[in-house]
ZAFI-335250 format. One record per residue (C-alpha): x, y, z; residue in one letter. Coordinates in pm, 1 decimal, padded with zeros to 6 digits. Example, Ala and Ser with C-alpha at 12.3 -4.5 7.8 and 13.67 -1.06 7.14 Angstrom:
+----------+----------+----------+-----+
:        x :        y :        z : res :
+----------+----------+----------+-----+
:  01230.0 : -00450.0 :  00780.0 :   A :
:  01367.0 : -00106.0 :  00714.0 :   S :
+----------+----------+----------+-----+
REM end
This chain:
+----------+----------+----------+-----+
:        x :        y :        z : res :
+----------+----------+----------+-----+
: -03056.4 :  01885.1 :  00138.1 :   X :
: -02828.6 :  02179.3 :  00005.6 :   X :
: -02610.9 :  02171.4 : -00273.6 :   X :
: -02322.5 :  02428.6 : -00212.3 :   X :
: -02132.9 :  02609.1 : -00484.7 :   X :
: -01868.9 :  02348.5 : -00480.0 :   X :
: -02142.7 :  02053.1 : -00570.0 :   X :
: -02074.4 :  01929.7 : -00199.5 :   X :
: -02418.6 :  01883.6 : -00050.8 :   X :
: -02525.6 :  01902.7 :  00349.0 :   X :
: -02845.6 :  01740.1 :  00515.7 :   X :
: -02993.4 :  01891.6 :  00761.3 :   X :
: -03294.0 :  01698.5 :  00961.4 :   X :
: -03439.0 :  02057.2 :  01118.7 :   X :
: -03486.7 :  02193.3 :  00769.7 :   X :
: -03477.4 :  01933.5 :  00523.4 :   X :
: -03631.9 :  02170.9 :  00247.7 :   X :
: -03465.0 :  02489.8 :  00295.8 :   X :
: -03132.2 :  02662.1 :  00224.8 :   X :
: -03064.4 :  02739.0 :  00603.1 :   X :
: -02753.9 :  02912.1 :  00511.0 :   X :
: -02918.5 :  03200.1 :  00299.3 :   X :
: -02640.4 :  03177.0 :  00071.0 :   X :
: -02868.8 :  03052.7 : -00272.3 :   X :
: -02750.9 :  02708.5 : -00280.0 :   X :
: -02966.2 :  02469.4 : -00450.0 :   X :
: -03237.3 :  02281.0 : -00227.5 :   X :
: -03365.4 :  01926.1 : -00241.0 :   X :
: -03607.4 :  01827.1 : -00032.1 :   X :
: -03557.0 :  01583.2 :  00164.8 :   X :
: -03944.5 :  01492.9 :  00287.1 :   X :
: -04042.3 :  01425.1 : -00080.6 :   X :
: -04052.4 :  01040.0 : -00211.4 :   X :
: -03997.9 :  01159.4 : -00565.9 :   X :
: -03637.4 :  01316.1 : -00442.3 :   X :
: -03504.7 :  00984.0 : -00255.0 :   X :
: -03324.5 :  00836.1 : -00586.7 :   X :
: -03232.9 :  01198.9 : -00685.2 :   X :
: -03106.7 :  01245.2 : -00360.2 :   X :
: -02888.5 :  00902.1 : -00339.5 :   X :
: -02751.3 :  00963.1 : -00708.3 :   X :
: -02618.8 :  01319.6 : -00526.8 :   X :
: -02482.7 :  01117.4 : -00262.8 :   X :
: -02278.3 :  00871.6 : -00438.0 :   X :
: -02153.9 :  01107.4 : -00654.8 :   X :
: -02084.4 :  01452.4 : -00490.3 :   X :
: -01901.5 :  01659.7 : -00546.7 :   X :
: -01772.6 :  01489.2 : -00918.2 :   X :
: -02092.8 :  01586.7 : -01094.7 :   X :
: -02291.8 :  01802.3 : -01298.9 :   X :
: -02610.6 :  01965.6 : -01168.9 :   X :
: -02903.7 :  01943.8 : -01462.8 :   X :
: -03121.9 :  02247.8 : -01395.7 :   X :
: -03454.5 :  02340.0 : -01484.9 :   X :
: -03668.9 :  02632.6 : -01403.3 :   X :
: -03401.1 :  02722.1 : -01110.8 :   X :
: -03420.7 :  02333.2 : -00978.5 :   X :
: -03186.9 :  02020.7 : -00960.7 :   X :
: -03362.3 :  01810.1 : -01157.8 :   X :
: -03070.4 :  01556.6 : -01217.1 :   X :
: -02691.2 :  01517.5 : -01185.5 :   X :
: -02458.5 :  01365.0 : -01427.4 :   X :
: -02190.2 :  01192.5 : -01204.1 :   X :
: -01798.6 :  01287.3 : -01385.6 :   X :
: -01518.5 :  01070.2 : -01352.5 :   X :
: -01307.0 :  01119.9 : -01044.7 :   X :
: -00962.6 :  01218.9 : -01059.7 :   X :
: -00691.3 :  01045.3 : -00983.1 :   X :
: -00532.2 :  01076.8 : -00659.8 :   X :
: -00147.1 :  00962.5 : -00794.0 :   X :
:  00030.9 :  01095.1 : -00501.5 :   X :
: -00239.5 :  00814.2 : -00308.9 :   X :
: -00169.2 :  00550.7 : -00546.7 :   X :
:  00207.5 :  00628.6 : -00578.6 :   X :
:  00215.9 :  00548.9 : -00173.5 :   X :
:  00016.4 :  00221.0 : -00204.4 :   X :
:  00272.5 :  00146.9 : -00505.4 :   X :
:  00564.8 :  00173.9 : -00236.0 :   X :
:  00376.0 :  00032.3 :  00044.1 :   X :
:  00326.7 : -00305.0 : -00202.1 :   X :
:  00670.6 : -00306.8 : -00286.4 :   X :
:  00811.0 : -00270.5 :  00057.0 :   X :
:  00581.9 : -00568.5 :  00184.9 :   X :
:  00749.2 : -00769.7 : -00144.6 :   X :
:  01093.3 : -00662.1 : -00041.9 :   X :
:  01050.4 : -00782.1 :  00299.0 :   X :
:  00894.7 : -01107.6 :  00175.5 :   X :
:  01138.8 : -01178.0 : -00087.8 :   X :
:  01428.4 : -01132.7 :  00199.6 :   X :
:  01221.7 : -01367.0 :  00428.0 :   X :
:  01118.6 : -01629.4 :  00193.0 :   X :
:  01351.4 : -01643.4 : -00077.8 :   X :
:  01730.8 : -01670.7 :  00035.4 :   X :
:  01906.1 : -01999.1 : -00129.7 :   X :
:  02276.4 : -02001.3 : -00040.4 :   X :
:  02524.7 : -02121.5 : -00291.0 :   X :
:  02487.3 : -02478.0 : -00113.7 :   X :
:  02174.0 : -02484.8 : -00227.7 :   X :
:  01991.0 : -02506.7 :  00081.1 :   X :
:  01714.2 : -02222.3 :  00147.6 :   X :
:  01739.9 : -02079.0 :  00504.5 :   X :
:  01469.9 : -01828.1 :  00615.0 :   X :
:  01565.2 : -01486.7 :  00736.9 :   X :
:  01257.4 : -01378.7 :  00981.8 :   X :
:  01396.7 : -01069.7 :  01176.3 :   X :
:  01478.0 : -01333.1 :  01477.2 :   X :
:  01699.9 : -01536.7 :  01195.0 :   X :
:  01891.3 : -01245.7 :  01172.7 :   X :
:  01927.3 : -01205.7 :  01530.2 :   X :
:  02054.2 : -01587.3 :  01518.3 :   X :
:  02241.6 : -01592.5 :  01241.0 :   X :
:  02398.3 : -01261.4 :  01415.2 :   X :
:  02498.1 : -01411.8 :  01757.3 :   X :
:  02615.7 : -01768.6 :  01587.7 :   X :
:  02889.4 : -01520.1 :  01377.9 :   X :
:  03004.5 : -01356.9 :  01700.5 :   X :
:  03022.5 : -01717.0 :  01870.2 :   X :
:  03202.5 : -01839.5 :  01587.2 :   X :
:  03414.7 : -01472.1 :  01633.1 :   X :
:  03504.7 : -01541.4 :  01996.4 :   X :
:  03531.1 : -01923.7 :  01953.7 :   X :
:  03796.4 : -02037.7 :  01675.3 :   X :
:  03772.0 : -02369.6 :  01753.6 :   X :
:  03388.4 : -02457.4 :  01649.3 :   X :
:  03423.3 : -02603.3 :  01292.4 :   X :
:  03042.4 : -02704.6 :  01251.0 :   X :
:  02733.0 : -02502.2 :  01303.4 :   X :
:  02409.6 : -02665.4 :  01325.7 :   X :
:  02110.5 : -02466.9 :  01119.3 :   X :
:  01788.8 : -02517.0 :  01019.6 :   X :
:  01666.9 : -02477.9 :  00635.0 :   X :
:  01358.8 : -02318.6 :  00520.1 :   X :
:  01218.7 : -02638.7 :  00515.4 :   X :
:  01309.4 : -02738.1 :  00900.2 :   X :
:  01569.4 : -02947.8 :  00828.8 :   X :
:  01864.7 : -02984.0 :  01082.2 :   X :
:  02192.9 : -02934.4 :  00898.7 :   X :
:  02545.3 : -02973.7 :  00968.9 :   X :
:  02746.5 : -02660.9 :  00824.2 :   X :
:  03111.2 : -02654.9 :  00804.9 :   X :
:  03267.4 : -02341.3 :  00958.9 :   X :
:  03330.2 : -02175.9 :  00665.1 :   X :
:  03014.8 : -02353.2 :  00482.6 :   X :
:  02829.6 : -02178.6 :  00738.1 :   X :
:  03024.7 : -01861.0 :  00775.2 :   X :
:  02984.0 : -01815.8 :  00335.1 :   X :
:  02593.5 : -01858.9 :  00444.6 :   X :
:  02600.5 : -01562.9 :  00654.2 :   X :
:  02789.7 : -01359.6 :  00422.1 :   X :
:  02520.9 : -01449.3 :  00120.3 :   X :
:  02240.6 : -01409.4 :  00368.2 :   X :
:  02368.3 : -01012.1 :  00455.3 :   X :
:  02431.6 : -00985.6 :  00074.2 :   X :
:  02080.5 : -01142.8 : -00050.1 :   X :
:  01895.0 : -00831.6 :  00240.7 :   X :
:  02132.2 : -00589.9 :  00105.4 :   X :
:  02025.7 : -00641.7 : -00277.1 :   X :
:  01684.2 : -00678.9 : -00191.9 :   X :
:  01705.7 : -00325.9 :  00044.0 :   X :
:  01832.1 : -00115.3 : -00272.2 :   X :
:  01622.7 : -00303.7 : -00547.1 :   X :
:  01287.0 : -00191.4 : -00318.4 :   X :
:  01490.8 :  00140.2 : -00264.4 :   X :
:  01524.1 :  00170.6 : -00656.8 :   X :
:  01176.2 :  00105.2 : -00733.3 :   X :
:  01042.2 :  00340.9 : -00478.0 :   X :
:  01224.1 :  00633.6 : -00667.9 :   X :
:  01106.2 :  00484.0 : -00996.3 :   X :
:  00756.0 :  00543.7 : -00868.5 :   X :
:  00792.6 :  00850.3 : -00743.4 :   X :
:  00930.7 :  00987.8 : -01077.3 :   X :
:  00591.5 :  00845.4 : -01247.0 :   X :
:  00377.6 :  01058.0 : -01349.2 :   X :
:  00068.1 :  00836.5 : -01465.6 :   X :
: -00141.1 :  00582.5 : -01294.5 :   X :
: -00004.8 :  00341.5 : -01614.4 :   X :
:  00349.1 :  00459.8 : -01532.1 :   X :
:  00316.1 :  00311.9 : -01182.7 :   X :
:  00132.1 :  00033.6 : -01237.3 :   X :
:  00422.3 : -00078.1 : -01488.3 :   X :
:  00685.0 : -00107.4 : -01164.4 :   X :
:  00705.1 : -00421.2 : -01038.1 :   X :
:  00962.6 : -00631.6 : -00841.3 :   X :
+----------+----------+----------+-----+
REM end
């Protein structure tokens, strides 16, 4: 094993006690029993570590604290939210009639056609729809139609909410800053 200049390390089966890059990078070797748990502590730690020398040697690493990656954690931050956002418009739409209706991307579609039915057909004045719960109701025309219109609104709010966060955590510049958004 090598330990380049940049405390990365390399293995290297062929020559598993030699520098075979001639470049004076540190050498561990690899056939020796009392290098194995030097040798793992390199591995689970490299390249966030000081090298201990002695007499020209790795004798020991101390492993340093990684840094943290906010641009990776700011993009699990928005990927979280997005998922909420898209369960919150699923799962938690209650029209003003109190009934909750669910709004699965092929509810939409539905609820889409029965508004252009209702368009093209004036004379329909009740719309059967299932709640969230999978009971069969009997809508009025405009009961119904003032579902449709909440439904759209309800998606909408929930769209620029999850839009609103998002910038909020891409303005943070801490881990604790981003951690502190929530829906």
């Amino acid at each position: 094993m090598i330990i380049k200049s940049d405390n990365t390390y390399e293995t290297n089966k062929i020559f598993p006690s030699n520098d075979w890059y001639n470049e004076g990078n540190y050498v561990i070797d690899e056939t020796k029993e009392e290098n194995r748990n030097l040798i793992q502590k390199i591995k689970n730690s490299a390249p966030y570590m000081d090298l201990v020398i002695e007499n020209g040697q790795v004798i020991d690493v101390t492993p340093l604290e990684k840094p943290i990656d906010l641009d990776r954690i700011k993009n699990s931050k928005i990927d979280n939210l997005s998922l909420k956002c898209r369960e919150v418009i699923i799962n938690n739409f209650v029209a003003s009639n109190g009934n909750g209706y669910r709004l699965e991307i092929e509810d939409q579609l539905n609820m889409q056609g029965q508004k252009a039915t209702l368009d093209d057909d004036t004379s329909i004045t009740e719309v059967d729809w299932m709640t969230i719960d999978d009971n069969n109701v009997t809508h009025s025309r405009d009961e119904w139609l003032t579902i449709y219109k909440e439904a759209f609104q309800h998606k909408n709010e929930c769209i620029f909410k999850n839009k609103e966060l998002r910038d909020q955590v891409r303005a943070c510049e801490t881990k604790e800053e981003v951690e502190a958004v929530t829906w």
